[in-house]
C-alpha positions as CSV (number, residue, x, y, z in Angstrom):
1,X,157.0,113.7,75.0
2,X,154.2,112.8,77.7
3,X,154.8,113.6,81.0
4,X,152.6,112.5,83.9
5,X,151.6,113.5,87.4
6,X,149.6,111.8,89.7
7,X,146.9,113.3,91.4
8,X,145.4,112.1,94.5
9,X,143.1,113.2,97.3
10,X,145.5,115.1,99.9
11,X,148.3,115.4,97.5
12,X,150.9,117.9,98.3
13,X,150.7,120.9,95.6
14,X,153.9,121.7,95.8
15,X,155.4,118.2,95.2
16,X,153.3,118.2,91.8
17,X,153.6,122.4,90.8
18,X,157.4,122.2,91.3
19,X,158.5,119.7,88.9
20,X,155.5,120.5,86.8
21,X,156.4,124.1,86.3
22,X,160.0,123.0,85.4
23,X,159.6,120.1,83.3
24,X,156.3,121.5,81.0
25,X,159.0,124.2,79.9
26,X,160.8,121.6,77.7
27,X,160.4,121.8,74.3
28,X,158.2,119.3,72.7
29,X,156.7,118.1,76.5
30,X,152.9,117.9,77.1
31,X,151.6,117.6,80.8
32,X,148.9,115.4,81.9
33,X,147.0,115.2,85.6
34,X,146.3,111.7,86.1
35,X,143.7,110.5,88.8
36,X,141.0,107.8,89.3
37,X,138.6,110.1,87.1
38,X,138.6,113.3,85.4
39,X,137.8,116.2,87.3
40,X,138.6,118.3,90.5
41,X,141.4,116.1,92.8
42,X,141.1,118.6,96.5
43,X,145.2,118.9,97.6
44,X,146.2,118.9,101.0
45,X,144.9,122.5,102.3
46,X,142.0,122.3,100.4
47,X,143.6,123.6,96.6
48,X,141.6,122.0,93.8
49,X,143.5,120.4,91.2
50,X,142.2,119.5,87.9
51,X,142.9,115.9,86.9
52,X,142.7,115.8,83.0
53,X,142.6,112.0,82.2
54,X,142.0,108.6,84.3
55,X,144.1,105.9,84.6
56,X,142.5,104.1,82.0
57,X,143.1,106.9,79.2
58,X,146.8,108.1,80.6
59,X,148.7,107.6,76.8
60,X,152.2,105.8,77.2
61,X,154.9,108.0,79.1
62,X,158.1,109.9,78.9
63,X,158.5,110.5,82.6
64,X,156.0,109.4,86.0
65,X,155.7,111.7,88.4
66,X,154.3,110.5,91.5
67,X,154.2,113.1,94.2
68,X,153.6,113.1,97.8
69,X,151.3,114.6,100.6
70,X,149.1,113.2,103.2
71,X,146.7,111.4,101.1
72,X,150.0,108.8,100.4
73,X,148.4,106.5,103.3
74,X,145.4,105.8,101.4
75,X,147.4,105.4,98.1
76,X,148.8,102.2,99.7
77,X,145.3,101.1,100.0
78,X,144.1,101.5,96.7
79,X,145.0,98.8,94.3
80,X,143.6,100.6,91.1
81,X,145.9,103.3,91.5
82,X,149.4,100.8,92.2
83,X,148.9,98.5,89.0
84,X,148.1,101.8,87.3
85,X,151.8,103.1,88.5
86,X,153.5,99.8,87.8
87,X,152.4,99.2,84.3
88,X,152.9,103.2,83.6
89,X,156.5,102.4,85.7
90,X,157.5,99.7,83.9
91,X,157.1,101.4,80.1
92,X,158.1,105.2,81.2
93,X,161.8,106.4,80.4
94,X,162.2,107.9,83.4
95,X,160.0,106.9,87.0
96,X,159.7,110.1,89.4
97,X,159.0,110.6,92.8
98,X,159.0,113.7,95.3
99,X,158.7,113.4,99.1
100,X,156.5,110.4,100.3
101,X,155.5,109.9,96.5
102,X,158.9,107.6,96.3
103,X,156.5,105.6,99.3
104,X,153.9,105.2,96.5
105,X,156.1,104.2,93.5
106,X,158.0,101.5,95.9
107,X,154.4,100.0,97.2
108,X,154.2,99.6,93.4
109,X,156.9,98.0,93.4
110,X,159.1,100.3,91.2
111,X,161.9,100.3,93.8
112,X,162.5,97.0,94.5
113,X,166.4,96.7,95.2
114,X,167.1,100.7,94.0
115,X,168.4,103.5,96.1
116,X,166.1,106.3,96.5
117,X,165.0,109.1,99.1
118,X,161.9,110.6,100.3
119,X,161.4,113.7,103.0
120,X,163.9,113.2,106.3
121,X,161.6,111.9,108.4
122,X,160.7,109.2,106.7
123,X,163.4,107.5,105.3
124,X,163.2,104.6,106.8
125,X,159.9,103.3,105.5
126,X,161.6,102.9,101.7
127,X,163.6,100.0,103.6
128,X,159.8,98.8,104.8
129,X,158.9,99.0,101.2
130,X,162.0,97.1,99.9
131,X,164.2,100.3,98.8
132,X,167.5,101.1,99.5
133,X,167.2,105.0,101.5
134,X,169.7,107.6,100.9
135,X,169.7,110.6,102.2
136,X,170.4,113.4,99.7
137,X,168.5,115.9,98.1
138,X,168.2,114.1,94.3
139,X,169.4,110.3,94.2
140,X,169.2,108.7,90.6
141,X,169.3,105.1,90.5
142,X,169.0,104.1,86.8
143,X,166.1,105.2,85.4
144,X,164.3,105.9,88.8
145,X,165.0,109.3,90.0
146,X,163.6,110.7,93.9
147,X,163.9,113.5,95.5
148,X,163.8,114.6,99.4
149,X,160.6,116.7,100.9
150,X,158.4,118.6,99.1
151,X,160.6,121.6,97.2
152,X,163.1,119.2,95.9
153,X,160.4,118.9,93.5
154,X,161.9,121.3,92.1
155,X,165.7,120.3,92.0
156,X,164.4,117.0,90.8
157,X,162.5,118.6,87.7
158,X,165.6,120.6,86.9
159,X,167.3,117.4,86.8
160,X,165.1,115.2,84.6
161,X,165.1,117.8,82.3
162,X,168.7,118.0,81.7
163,X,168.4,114.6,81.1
164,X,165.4,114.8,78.5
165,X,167.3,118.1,77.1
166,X,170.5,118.4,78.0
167,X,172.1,121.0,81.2
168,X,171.7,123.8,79.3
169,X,168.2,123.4,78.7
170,X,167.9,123.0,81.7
171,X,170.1,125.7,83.1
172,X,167.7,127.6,80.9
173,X,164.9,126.9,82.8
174,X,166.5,127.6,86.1
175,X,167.4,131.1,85.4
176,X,164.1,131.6,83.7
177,X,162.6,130.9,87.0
178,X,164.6,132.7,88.7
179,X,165.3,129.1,91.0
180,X,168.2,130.7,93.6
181,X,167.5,129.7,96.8
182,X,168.5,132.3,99.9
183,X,166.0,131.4,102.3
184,X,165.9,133.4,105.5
185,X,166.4,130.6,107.8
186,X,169.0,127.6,107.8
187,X,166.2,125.3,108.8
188,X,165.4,123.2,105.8
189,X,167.6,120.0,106.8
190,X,167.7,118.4,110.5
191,X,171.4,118.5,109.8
192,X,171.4,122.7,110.8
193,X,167.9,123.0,112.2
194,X,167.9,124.0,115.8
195,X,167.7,120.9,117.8
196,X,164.3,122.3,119.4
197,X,162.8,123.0,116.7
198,X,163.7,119.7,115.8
199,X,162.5,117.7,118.6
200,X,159.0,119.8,117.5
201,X,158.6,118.4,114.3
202,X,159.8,114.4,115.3
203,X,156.9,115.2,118.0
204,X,154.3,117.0,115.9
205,X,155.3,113.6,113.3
206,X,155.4,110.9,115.3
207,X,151.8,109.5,115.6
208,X,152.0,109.9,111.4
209,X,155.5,108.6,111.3
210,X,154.4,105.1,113.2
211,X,151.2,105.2,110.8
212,X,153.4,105.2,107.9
213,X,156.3,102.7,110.0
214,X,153.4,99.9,110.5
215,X,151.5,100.5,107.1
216,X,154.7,100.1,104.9
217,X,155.5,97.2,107.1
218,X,152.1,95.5,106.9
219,X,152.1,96.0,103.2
220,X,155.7,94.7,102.9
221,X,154.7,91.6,104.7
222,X,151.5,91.0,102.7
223,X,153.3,91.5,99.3
């Protein structure tokens, strides 16, 4: 069972780590780093990842991953990388994405017409890209499964892998990784977030957020 992430220049770690970590613990799974070219792929905050085989030498697979970060913007830019993603998309079981990587998949065209979600603030550029947005934490819409910002990574992971090995499996791997959320703050959705704190992050965003409004739009168009 080949599973494959995509790596890219300003990639979030966590959005690859998180269903990574989960998903490599099912029996039989082996994990590849995809990228342009073999070698060191620098994440957003300057981690190094290791990208273990290119495009060209990526063998047929079980499950895409396509995760999310800054770097996304250029992703839409490079034409290599989407036909990569949409023949990979069109033979893989199951098509991943986590935060702004569901942005990625549906410039591939691998959500054309399907319901999916990215991270909260930026929803509405899946309906730029020709997706249907839903906001939820996991949304599965046939074989093409998203999840919400960054650490629903890891809910998403859990979730493929009870489908690849059934909930207990994947139960399995929750309590092995000891995945019980009780974070100190209820601050992870804008649903409870204080409305201050709120307004701070839609203006911290906003120049990035009309970036990503008028690229998804101008690629839409051009498609």
């Amino acid at each position: 069972m080949n599973l494959g992430f995509l790596l890219y220049p300003g990639v979030t770690a966590l959005d690859v780590v998180g269903p990574f970590e989960v998903l490599a613990r099912v029996s039989g799974a082996r994990a590849y780093f995809i990228a342009d070219r073999v070698g060191p792929v620098e994440a957003q905050h300057r981690l190094v990842l290791h990208a273990d085989t290119s495009f060209e030498e990526a063998p047929p697979l079980s499950v895409l991953c396509v995760p999310g970060g800054p770097g996304q913007l250029d992703c839409l830019d490079n034409p290599h990388l989407l036909r990569f993603l949409r023949a990979a998309g069109e033979r893989a079981q199951w098509v991943t994405g986590v935060c702004t990587g569901s942005l990625v998949l549906a410039a591939a065209g691998l959500l054309n017409g399907y319901r999916a979600t990215t991270h909260w603030r930026y929803l509405e550029c899946l309906r730029d890209l020709g997706a249907e947005p839903v906001s939820k934490r996991i949304v599965a819409d046939r074989n093409r499964i998203t999840g919400a910002g960054v650490s629903a990574g890891i809910d998403l992971g859990l979730f493929v892998a009870g489908l690849l090995a059934g909930e207990k499996t994947a139960q399995s791997i929750q309590l092995q990784i000891e995945y019980d959320p009780q974070p100190p703050f209820r601050s992870g959705s804008p649903d409870v977030a204080d409305p201050e704190i709120l307004d701070a992050i839609h203006e911290q965003t906003q120049a990035l957020y009309d970036r990503r409004r008028a690229q998804c739009r101008e690629f839409n168009s051009a498609a």
